[in-house]
N, C-alpha and C positions, 0 to 999 in steps of 0.2 A: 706658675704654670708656664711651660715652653711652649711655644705656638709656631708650626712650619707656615709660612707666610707663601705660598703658589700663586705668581701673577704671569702672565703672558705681557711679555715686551720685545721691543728690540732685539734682534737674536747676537749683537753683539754685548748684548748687558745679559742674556737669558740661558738659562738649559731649556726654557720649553716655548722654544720661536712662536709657536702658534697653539690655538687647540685644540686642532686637529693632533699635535705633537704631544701635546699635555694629555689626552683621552685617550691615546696610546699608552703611551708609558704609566703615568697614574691611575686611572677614569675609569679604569677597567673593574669590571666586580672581583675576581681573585685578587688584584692586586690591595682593593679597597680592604676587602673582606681582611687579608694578611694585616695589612696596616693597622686595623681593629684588633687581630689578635694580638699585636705586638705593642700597642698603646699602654704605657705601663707595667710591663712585663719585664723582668729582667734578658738579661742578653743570653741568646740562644742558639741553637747549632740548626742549620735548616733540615735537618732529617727531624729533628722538634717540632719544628715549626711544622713540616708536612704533617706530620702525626696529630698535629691539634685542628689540623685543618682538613685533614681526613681525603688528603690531596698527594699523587704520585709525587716522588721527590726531584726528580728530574726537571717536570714543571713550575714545581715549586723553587728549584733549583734556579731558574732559568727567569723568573719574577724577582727574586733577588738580587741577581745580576742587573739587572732592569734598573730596580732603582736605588740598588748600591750605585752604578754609574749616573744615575739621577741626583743624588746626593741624598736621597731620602731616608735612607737607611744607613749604617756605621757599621765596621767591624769590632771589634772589641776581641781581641788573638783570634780563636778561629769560629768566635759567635758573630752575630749580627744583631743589632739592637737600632730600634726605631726611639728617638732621645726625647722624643714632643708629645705631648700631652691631648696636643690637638691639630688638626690643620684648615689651615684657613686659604678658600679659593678666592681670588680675584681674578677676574678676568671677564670679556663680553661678546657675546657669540653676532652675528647676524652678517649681511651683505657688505657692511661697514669694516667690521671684524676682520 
């Protein structure tokens, strides 16, 4: 089982400085939701993906971008394939935080 491992650290060791930055890019319900569609799915073209998700493609377009640049996602020629089985949050919210 592959596990994406999401922690907030250091923004010179992180892609998600804080998580305020990680609820953005990740945290979001579309983005969730996608991630879910694409958990074990082989690799896909995002007009696909829109279609399974019953979501304009533009937007949907524009969440992959997201966390294509997040690293969350892969391409694979001209699909995009999510490689993890699962993901795992660490990190710790409050005034400390």
């Amino acid at each position: 089982m592959r596990t994406l491992r999401v922690s907030v650290m250091p923004v010179q060791q992180a892609i998600f400085p804080d998580v305020k930055t990680l609820t953005y890019v990740l945290l979001n319900a579309n983005r969730m939701t996608l991630l879910e569609i694409m958990t074990g799915a082989e690799a896909m073209s995002i007009r696909e993906l829109s279609r399974r998700l019953n979501r304009d493609f533009k937007a949907v377009h524009t969440d992959v971008q997201a966390l294509l640049n997040a690293g969350v996602l892969d391409k694979k020629g001209a699909k995009i394939i999510f490689s993890y089985d699962e993901i795992h949050f660490d990190f710790v919210t409050g005034k400390a935080a």
